[in-house]
Backbone bond lengths (Angstrom), bond angles and torsions (degrees), N, CA, C in turn:
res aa  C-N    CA-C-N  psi(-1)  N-CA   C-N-CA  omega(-1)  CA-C   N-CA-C  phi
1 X - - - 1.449 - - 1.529 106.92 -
2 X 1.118 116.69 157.62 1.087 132.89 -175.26 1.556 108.96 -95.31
3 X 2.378 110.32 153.61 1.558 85.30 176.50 1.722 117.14 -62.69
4 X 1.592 103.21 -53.14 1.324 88.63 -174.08 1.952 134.00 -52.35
5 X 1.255 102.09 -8.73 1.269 99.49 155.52 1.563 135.69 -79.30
6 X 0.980 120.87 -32.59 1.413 138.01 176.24 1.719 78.00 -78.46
7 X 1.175 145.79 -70.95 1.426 109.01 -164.33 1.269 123.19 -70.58
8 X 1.323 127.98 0.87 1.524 129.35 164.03 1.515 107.52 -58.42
9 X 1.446 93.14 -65.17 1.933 107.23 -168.47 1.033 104.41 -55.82
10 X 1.879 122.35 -35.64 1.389 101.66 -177.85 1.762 127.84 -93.20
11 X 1.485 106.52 -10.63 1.531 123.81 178.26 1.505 96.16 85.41
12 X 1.354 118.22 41.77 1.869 108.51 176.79 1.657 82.93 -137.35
13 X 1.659 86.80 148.30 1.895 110.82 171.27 1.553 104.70 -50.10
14 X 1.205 98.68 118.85 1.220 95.80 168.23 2.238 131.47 -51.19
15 X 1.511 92.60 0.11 1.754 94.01 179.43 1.149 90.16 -94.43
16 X 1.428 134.55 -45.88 1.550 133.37 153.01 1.711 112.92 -4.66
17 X 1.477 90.78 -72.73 1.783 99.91 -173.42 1.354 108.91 -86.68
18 X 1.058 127.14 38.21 1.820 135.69 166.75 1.279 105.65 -115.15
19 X 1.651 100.58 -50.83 1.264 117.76 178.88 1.444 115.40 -32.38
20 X 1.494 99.39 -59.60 1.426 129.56 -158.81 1.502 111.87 -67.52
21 X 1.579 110.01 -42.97 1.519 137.83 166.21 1.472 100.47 -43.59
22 X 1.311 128.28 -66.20 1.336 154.44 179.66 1.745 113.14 -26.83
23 X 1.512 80.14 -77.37 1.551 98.73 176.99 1.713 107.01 -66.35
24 X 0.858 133.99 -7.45 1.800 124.98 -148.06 1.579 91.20 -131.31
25 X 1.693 119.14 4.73 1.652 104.31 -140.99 1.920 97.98 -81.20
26 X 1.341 112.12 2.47 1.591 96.60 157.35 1.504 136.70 -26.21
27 X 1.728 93.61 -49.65 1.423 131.82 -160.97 1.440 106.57 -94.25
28 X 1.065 106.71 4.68 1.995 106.48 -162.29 1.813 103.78 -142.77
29 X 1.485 116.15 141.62 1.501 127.95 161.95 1.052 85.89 -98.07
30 X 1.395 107.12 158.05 1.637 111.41 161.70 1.804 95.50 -159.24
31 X 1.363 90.46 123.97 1.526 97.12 162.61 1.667 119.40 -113.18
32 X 1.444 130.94 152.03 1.122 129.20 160.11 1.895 107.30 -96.34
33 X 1.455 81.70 121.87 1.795 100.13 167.28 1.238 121.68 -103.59
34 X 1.480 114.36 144.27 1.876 112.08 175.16 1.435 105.53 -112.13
35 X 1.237 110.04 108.63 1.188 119.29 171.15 1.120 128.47 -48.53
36 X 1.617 116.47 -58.22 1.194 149.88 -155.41 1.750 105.05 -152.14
37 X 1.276 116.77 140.00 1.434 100.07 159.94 1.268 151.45 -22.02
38 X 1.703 102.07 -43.03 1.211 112.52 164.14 1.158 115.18 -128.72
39 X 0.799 119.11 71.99 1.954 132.12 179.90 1.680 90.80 177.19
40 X 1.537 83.82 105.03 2.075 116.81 161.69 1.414 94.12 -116.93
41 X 1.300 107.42 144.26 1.627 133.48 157.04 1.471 106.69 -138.61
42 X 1.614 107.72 154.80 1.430 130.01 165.06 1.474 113.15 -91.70
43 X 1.244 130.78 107.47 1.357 161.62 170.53 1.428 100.01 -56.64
44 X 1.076 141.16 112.90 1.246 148.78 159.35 1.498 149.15 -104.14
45 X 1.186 129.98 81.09 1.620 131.89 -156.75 1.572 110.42 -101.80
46 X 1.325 118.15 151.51 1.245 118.73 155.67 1.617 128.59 -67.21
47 X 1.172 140.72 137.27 1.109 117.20 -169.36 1.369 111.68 -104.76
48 X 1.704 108.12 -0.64 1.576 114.60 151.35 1.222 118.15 -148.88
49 X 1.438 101.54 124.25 1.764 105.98 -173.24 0.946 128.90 -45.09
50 X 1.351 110.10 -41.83 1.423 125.13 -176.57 1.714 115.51 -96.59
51 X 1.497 106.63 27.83 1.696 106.51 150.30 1.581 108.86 -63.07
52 X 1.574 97.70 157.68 1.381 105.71 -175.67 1.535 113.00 -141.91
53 X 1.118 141.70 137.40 1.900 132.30 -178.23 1.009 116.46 -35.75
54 X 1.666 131.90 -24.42 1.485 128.47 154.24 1.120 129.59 -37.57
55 X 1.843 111.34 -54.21 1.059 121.39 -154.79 1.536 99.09 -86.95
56 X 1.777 118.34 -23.41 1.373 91.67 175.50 1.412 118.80 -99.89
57 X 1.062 105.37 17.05 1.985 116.82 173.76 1.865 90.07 -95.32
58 X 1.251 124.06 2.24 1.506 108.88 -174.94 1.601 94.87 -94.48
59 X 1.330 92.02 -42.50 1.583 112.48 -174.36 1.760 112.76 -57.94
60 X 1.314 122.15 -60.64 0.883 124.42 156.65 1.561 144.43 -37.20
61 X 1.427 91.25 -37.66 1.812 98.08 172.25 1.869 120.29 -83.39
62 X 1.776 87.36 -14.91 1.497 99.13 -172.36 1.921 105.66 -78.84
63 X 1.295 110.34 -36.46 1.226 132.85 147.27 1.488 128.02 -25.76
64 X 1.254 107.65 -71.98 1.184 133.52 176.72 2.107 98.05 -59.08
65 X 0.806 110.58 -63.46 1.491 113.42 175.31 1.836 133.80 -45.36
66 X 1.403 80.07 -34.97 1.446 112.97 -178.64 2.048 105.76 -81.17
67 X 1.087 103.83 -19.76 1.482 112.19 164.72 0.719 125.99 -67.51
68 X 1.482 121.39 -52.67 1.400 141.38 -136.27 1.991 96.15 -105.98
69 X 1.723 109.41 -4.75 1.722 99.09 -164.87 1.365 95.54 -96.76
């Protein structure tokens, strides 16, 4: 999916969901494709299906920890 798609489905700005891509990109491939000359999008995959909100609240806190040493 694309960002601006994932920000349709989800009702968030799509710099929101780059943002988010950005920060999270453990969890994420992302390619940019050219469609057309002038039409680029960022391609976005999971890089495991079976992540789950655990695993990125595990990720995140491990993060968060890793700051703070």
């Amino acid at each position: 999916m694309h960002v601006r798609g994932i920000a349709r489905f989800t009702s968030i700005h799509p710099a929101t969901v780059s943002s988010i891509v950005s920060r999270l990109g453990h969890f994420f491939e992302t390619e940019n494709v050219e469609l057309m000359p002038e039409i680029k999008v960022k391609v976005i995959r999971l890089k495991d299906p079976n992540v789950n909100i655990e695993d990125v609240e595990r990720y995140i806190e491990v993060k968060k920890q890793i700051r703070n040493v």
